[in-house]
C-alpha positions as CSV (number, residue, x, y, z in Angstrom):
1,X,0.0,0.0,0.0
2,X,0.9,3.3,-1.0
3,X,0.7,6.4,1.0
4,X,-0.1,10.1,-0.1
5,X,0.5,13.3,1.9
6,X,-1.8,15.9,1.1
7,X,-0.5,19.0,2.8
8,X,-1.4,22.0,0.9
9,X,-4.6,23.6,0.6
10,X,-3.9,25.3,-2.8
11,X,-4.8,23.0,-5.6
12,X,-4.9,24.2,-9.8
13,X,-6.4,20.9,-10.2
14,X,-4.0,19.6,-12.9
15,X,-2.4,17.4,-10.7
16,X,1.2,18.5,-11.2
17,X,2.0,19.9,-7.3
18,X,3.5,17.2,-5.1
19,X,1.4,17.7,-2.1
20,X,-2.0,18.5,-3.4
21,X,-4.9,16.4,-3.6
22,X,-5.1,16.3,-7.2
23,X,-1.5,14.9,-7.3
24,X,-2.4,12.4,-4.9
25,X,-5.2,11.2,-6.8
26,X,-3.1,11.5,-10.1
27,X,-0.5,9.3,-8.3
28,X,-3.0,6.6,-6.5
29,X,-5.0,6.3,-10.2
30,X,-1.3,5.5,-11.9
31,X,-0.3,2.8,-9.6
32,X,-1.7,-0.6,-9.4
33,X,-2.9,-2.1,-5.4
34,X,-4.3,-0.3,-2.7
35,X,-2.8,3.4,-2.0
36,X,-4.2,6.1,0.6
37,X,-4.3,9.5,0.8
38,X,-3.9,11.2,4.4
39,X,-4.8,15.1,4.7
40,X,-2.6,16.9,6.8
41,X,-3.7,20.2,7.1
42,X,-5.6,22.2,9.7
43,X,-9.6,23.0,8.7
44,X,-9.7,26.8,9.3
45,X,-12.3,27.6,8.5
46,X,-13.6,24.7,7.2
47,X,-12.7,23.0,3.3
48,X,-14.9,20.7,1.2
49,X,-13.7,17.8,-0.6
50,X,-16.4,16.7,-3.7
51,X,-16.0,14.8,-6.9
């Protein structure tokens, strides 16, 4: 299994910013098995995640 840090709140969505969520996605959709993504960022304020 294959971990991804998400630790940036900034995304442009293209996937190309290690960090981001889109990247981690990008990354987890590329390789084959089970991968995670862990969020490590504080919610000030509050953030929503949707497809």
């Amino acid at each position: 299994m294959t971990l991804y840090q998400v630790t940036q709140t900034t995304d442009n969505g293209n996937g190309d910013t290690v960090g981001t969520l889109s990247y981690a996605i990008l990354q987890a959709n590329r390789n084959a098995g089970t991968d995670a993504i862990n969020m490590q960022f504080f919610l000030w304020g509050g953030h929503l995640v949707r497809p």
